[in-house]
C-alpha positions as CSV (number, residue, x, y, z in Angstrom):
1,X,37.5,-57.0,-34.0
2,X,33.6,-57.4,-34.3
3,X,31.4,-54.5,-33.8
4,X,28.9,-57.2,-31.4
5,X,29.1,-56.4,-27.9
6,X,27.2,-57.5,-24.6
7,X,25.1,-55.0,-22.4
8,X,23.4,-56.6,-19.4
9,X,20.9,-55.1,-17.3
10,X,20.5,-56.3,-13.5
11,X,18.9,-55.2,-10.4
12,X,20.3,-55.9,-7.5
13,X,18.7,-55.3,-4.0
14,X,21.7,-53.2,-2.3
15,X,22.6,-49.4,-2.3
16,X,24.3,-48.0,-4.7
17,X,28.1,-47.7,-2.5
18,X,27.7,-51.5,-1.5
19,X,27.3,-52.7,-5.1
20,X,30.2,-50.1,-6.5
21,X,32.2,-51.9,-2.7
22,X,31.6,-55.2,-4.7
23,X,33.3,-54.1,-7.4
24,X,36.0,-52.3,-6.4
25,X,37.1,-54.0,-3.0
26,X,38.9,-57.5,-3.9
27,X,37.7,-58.6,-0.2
28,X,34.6,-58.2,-1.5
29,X,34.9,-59.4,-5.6
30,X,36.2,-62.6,-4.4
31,X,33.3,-63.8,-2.7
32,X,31.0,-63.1,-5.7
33,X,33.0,-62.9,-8.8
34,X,32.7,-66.4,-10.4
35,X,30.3,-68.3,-12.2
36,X,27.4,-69.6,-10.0
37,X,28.1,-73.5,-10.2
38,X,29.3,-75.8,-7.0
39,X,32.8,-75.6,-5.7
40,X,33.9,-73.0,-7.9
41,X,36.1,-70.1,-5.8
42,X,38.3,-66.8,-6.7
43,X,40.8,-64.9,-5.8
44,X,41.6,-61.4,-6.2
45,X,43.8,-58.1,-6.1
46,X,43.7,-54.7,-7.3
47,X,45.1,-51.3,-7.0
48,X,41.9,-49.5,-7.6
49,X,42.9,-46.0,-9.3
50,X,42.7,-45.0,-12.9
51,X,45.9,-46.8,-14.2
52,X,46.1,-49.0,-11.6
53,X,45.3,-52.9,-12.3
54,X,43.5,-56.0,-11.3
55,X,44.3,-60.1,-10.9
56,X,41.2,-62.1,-10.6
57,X,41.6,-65.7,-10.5
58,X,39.1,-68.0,-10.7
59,X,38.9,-71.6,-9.4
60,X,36.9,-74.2,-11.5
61,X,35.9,-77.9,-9.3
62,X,38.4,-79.8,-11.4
63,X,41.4,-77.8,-9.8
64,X,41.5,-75.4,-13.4
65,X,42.2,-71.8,-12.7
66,X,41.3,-69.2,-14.8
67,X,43.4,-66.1,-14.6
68,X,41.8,-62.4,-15.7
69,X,43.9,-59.1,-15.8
70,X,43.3,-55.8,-17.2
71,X,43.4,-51.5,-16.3
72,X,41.0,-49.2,-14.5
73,X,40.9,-47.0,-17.7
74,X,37.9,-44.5,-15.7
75,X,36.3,-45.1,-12.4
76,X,33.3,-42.8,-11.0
77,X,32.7,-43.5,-7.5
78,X,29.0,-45.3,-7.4
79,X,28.2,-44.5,-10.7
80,X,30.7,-45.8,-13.4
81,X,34.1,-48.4,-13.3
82,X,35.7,-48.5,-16.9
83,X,38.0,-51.8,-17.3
84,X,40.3,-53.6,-19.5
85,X,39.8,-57.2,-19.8
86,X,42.4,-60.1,-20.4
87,X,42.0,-63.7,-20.4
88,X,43.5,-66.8,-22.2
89,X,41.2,-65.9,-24.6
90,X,40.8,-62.5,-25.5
91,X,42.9,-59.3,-25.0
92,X,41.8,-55.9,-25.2
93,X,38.6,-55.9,-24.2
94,X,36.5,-53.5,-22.6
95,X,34.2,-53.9,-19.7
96,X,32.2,-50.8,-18.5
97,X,29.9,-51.1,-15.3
98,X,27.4,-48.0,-14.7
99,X,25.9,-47.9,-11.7
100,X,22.0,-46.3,-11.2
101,X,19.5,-46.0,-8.0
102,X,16.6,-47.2,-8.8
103,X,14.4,-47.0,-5.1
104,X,17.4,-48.0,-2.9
105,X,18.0,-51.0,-5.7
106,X,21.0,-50.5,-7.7
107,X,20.7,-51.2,-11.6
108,X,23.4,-52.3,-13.0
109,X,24.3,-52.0,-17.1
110,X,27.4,-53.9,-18.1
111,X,29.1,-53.5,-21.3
112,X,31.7,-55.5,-22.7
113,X,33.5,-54.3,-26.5
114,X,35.3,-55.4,-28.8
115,X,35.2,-59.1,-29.0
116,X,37.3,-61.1,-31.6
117,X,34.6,-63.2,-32.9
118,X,30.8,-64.0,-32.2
119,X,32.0,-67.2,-30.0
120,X,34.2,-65.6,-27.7
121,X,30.9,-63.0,-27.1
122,X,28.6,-65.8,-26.6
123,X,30.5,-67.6,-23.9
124,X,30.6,-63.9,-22.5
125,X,27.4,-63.0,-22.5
126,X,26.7,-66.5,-20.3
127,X,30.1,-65.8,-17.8
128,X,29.0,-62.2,-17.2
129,X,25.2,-63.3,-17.1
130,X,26.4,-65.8,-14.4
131,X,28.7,-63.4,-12.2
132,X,25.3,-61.3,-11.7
133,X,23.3,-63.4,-10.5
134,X,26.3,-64.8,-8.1
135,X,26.3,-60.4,-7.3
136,X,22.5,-60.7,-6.7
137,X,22.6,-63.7,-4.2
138,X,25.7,-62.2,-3.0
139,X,23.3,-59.7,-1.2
140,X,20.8,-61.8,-0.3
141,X,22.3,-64.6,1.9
142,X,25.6,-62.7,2.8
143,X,25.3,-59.0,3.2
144,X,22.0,-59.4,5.4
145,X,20.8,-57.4,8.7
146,X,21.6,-60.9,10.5
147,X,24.7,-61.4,9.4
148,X,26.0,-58.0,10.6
149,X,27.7,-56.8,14.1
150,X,24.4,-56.2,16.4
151,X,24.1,-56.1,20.1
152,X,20.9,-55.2,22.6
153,X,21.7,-53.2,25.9
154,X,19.9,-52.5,28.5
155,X,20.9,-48.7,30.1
156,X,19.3,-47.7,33.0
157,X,18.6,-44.0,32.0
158,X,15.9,-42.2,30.4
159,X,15.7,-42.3,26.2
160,X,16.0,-39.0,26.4
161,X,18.9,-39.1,27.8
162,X,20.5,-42.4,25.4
163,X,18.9,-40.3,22.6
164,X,20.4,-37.3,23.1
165,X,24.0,-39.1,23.7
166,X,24.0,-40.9,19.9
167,X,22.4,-37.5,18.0
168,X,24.2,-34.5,19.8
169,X,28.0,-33.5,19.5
170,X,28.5,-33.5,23.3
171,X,26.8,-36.7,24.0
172,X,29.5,-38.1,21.2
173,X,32.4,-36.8,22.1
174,X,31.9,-38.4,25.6
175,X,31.1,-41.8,24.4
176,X,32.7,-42.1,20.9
177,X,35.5,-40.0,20.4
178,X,36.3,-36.4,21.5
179,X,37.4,-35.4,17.9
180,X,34.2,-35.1,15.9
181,X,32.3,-32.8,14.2
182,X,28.4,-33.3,14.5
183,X,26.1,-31.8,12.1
184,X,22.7,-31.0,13.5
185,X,20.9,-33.7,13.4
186,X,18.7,-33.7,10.4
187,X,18.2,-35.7,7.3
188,X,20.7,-35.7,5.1
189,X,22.5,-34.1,7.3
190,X,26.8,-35.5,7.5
191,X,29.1,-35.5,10.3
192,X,32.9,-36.8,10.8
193,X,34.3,-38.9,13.1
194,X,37.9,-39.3,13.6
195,X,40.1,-41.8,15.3
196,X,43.6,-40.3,15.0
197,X,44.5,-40.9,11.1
198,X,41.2,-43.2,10.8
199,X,38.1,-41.5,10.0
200,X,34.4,-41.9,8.6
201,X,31.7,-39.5,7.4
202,X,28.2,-40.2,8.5
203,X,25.3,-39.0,6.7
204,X,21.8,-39.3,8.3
205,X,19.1,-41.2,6.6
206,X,16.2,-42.2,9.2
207,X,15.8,-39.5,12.8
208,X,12.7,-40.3,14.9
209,X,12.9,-38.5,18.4
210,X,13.6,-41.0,21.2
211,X,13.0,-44.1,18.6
212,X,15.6,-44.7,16.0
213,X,19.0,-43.0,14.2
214,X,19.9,-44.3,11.0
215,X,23.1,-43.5,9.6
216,X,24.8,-44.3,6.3
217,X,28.8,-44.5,6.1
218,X,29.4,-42.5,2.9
219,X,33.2,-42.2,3.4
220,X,35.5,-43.9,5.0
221,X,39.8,-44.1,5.4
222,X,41.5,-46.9,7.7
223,X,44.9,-46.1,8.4
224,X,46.6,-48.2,11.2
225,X,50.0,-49.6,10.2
226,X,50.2,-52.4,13.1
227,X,47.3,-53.9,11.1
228,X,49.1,-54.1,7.8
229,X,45.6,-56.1,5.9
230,X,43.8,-53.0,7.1
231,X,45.8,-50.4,6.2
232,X,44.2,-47.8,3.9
233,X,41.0,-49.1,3.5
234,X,37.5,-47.9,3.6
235,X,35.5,-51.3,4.3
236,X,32.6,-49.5,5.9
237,X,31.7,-47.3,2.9
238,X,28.0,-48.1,2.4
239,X,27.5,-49.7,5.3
240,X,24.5,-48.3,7.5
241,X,24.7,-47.8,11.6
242,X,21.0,-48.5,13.1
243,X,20.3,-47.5,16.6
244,X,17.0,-48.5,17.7
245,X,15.6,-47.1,21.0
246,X,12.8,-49.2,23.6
247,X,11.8,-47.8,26.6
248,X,11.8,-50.9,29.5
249,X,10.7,-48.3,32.2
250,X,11.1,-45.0,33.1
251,X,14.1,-45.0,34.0
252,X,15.6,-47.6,31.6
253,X,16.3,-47.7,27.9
254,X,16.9,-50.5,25.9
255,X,19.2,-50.3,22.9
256,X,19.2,-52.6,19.9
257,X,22.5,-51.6,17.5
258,X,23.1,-53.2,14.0
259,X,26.0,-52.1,12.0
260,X,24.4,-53.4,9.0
261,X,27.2,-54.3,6.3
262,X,29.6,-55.3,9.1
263,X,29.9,-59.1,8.3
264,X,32.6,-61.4,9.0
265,X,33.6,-61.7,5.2
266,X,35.1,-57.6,5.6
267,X,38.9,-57.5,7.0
268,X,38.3,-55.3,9.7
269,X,35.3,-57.3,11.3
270,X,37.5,-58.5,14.6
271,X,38.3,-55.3,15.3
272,X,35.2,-53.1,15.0
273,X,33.5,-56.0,16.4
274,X,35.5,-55.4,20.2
275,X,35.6,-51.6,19.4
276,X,31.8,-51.3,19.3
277,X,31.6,-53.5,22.4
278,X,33.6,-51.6,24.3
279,X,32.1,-47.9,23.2
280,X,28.3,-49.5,23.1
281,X,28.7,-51.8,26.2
282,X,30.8,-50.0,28.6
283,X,31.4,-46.2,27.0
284,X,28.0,-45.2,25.8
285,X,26.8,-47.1,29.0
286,X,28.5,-45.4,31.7
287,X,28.4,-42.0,30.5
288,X,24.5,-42.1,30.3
289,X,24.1,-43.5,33.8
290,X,27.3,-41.7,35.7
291,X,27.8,-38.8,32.9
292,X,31.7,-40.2,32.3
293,X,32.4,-42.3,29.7
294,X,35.5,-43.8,28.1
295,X,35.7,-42.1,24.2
296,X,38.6,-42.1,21.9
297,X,40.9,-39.5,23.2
């Protein structure tokens, strides 16, 4: 084996948990994880633990797959996935990905080790250079705010009174679901939601009075066995819930929602697409203009 390896250095303009998502989710990896050239296509499945595996397959225009296996040998969660790498070509190769915030950016360094011969690196360096910049566009013209689940409705209640609802534990458990836990609302601040098994932890990352609540999903654990494809996942890690506030008139408060992240490329889109329009559009609605509303139970 040669001592030469690759390192690659990339910015990519997405959070730190959406870019470690596109790496560790094969929903995800296959929509990204090929060389950028026309009609070429993946596939791909992992068991994402240390010691578990990965199959990427990838799809050339003249009908020519490519096939690439290897083991998680270390993961980190958003900061560091540790890989074996196997192709038709080489065995035995490492990849590492590190993972750094660099002003709500994520840089990315990519390593790949222990090459057979300078050839082999080259064509690397161009295939790994090219899967980046598929990553980068990735977020740009698929992962965008209007692309996501959003909705506008119009309440007729005060904003203090729709405000109150989305940022207090009360107002939650009335509209959402009963069994929650609501920090106080403050930045940084992290509350859990939970939906019998299903559950995700909130962490608060924009609070302006009567105007806007940003939340970030920083964990997340599906568990519904009539919905086998969505069983045990957590699809909505690094995804951000935006509820933007207008007041129409005294007595009415427009809401704009954008569950930004929620795009119809993630599994579970169907589903949390009718959930939030029944919470948002009929729960959230009638509990802040008749006090009752309809939450999880």
């Amino acid at each position: 084996m040669t001592s030469s390896k690759i390192v690659i250095k990339k910015l990519i303009a997405a959070p730190v948990a959406k870019v470690f998502a596109a790496w560790s989710k094969p929903e995800i990896m296959q929509h990204w994880f090929f060389p950028p050239q026309m009609d070429w296509s993946a596939q791909a499945a992992n068991e994402f633990k240390v010691g578990g595996w990965y199959t990427l397959e990838m799809k050339g225009n003249d009908g020519t797959t490519y096939k690439h296996t290897g083991e998680y040998k270390e993961i980190i969660p958003n900061k560091k996935i540790v890989f074996t790498w196997n192709s038709h070509v080489v065995s035995g190769t490492l990849v590492t990905v590190e993972l750094h915030e660099v002003a709500e950016k994520t840089e990315i360094t990519l390593t790949h080790d222990l090459f057979p011969n300078d050839e082999v690196r080259e064509k690397h360096q161009n295939g790994w250079t090219g899967c980046l910049d598929n990553l980068q566009n990735f977020f740009q013209t698929k992962n965008t705010t209007t692309d996501s689940y959003h909705c506008k409705i119009r309440y007729r209640a005060p904003i203090q009174t729709v405000y109150a609802a989305i940022t207090q534990e009360n107002g939650l458990k009335n509209w959402w679901t009963q069994d929650c836990t609501v920090a106080p609302m403050m930045l940084s601040s992290k509350s859990t939601f939970r939906f019998g098994k299903t559950f995700n932890v909130m962490q608060t990352k924009e609070l302006i009075p009567n105007q806007k609540v940003v939340w970030e999903c920083v964990q997340m654990h599906f568990e519904d066995t009539d919905n086998p494809k969505l069983d045990n996942t957590d699809e909505w890690t690094g995804t951000t819930l935006i509820f933007q506030l207008s007041q129409n008139s005294e007595n009415e408060t427009d809401l704009h929602f954008i569950h930004e992240g929620l795009t119809q490329h993630l599994a579970c889109f169907d589903l949390c697409q009718s959930k939030w329009d029944y919470f948002l559009k009929e729960s959230l609605k009638t509990f802040v203009e008749t006090g009752v509303g309809g939450p999880y139970a």
